[in-house]
C-alpha positions as CSV (number, residue, x, y, z in Angstrom):
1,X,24.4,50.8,-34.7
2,X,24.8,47.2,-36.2
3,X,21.6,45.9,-37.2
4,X,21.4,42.2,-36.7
5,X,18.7,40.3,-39.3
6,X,15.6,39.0,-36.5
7,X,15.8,35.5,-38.5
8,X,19.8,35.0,-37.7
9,X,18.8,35.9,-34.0
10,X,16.0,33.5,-33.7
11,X,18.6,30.8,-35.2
12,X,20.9,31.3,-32.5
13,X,18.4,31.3,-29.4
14,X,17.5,27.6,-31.3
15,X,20.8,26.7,-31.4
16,X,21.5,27.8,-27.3
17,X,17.8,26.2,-26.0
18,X,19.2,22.9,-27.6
19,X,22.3,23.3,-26.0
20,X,20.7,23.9,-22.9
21,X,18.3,21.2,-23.1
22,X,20.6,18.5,-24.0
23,X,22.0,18.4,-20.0
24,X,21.4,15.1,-18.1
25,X,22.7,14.9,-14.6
26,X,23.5,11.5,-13.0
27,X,20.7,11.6,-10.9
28,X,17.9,11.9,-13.4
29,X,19.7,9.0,-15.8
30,X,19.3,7.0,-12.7
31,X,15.7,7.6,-12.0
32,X,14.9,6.8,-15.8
33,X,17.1,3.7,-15.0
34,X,15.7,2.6,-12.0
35,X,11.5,3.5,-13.3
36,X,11.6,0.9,-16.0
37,X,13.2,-2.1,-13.3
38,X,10.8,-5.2,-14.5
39,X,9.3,-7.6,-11.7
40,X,11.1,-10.7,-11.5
41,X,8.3,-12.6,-11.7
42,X,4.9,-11.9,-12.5
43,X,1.5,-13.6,-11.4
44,X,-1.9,-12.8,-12.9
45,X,-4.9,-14.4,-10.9
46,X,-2.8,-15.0,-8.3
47,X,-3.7,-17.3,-5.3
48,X,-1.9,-17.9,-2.1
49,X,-2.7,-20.3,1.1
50,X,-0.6,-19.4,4.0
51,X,-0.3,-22.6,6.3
52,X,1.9,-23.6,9.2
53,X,1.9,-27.5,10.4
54,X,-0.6,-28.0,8.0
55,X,-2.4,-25.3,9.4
56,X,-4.2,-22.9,6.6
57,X,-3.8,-19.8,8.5
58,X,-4.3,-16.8,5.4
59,X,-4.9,-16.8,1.8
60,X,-5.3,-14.5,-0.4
61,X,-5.9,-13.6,-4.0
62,X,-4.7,-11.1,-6.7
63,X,-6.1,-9.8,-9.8
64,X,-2.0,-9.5,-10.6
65,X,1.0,-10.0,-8.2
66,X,4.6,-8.4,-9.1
67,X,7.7,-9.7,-7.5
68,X,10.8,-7.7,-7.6
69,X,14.1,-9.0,-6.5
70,X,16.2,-6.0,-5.8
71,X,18.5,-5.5,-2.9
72,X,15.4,-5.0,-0.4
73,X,13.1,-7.8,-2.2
74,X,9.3,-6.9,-2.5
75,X,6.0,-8.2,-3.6
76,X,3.6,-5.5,-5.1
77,X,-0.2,-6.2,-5.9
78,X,-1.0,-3.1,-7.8
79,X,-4.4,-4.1,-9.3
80,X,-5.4,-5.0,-5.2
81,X,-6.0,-8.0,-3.3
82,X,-7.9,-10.0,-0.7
83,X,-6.6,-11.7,2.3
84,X,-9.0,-14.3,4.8
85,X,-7.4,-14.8,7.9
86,X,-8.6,-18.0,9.5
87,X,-8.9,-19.6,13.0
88,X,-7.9,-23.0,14.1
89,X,-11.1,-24.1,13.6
90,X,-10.5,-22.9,10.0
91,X,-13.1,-20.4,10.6
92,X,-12.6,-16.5,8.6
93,X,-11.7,-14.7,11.4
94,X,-10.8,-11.4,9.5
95,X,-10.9,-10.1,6.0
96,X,-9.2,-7.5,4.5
97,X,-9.5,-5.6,1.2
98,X,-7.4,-3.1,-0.3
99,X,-6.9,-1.3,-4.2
100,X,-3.0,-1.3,-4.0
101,X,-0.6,-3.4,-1.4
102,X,3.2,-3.5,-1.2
103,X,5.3,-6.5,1.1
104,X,8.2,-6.0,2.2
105,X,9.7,-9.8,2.5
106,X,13.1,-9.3,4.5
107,X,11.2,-6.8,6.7
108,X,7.9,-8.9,7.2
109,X,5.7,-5.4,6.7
110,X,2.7,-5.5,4.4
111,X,1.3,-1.8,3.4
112,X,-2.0,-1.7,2.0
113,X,-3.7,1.8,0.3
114,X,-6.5,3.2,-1.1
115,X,-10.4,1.8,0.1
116,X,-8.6,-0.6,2.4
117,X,-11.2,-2.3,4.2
118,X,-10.8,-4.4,7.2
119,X,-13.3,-6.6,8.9
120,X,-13.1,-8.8,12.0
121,X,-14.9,-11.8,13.6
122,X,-17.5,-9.8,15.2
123,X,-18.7,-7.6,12.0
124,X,-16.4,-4.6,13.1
125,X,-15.5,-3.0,10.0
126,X,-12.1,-0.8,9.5
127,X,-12.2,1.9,6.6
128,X,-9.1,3.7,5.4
129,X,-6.2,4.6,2.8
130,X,-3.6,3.6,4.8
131,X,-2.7,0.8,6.9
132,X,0.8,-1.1,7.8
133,X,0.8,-4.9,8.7
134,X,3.6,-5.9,11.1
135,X,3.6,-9.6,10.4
136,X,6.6,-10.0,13.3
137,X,4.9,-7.5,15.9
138,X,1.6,-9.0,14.7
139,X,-0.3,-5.6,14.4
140,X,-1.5,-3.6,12.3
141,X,-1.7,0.1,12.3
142,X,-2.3,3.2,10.2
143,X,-1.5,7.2,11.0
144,X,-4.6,8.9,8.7
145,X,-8.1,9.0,9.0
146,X,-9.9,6.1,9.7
147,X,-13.9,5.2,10.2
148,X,-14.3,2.0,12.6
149,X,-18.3,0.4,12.5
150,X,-19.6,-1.3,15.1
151,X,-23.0,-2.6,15.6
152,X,-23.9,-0.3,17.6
153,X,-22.2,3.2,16.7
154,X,-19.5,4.5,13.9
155,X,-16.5,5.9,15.1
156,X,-13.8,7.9,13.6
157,X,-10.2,8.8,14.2
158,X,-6.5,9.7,13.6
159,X,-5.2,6.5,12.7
160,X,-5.4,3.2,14.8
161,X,-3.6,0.5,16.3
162,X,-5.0,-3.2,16.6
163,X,-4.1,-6.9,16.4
164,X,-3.9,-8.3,13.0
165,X,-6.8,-10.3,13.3
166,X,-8.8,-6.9,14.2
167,X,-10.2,-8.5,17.1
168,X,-8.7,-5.9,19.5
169,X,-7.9,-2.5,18.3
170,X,-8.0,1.4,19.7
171,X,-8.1,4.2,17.9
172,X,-5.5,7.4,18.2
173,X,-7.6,10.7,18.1
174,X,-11.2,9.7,18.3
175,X,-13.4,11.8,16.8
176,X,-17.2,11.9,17.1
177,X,-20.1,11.0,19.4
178,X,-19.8,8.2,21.8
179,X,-22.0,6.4,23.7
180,X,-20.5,6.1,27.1
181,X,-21.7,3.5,29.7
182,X,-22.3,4.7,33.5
């Protein structure tokens, strides 16, 4: 029986972990790669007025504002934002709220998460962590859990569909009690 010293074992399992840990495959060196991308431009305290023939229709605000120009351009507000939509009477027609939101230019979709709040004209209040802004479609929508307050009752749901000024919307699974009119 050849008896092997335990400290010129121990060496060798070093030596083969290192080995072992020193494989990198393409795929991983890519994500590292593709983590650190900086914005192209960055805005802190941003501000934005959205007009159309002189027409303010939307602005918002931004504690910070990241734009990254990459092959499918986007616009990231990961410290939240603000938006007031406004009438022609350059009323606020609706408000929304939200902790993180992501625009995708080329595609004209805006997706807002965590506490996104959305109010309307008439008070109506939308509460939820999702919700997806179809700026060509005009819509907005989200597919989890949302609460929708009225004046006169709370309402809950599987996700929603509406216009984007909130003024019309439905929600998909209602949950709940409802008052129902004879």
């Amino acid at each position: 029986m050849i008896r092997i010293p335990l400290y010129k074992i121990a060496f060798f399992v070093f030596i083969f972990m290192i080995f072992l840990s020193c494989k990198n495959s393409m795929n991983e060196i890519n994500m590292v790669a593709n983590k650190d991308k900086s914005p192209e431009t960055t805005i802190k305290d941003f501000e934005l007025i959205l007009s159309d023939s002189g027409q303010i229709q939307a602005k918002s605000s931004a504690p910070l504002m990241n734009r990254y120009d990459v092959e499918k351009p986007y616009v990231e507000w990961p410290k939240g934002i603000k938006v007031l939509f406004y009438d022609t009477s350059m009323n606020v027609d609706a408000r929304l709220s939200a902790n993180y939101a992501i625009s995708y230019e080329k595609d004209k979709i805006m997706i807002a998460k965590n506490n996104v709040i959305v109010v309307n004209v008439k008070g109506e209040q939308l509460n939820t962590e999702h919700l997806v802004w179809d700026q060509r479609k005009r819509i907005i929508t989200s597919d989890v859990f949302v609460t929708i307050t009225t004046k006169d009752e709370v309402l809950y749901g599987q996700g929603m569909e509406a216009d984007d000024q909130f003024y019309s919307w439905k929600i998909k699974r209602p949950t709940g009690v409802f008052n129902i009119k004879k």
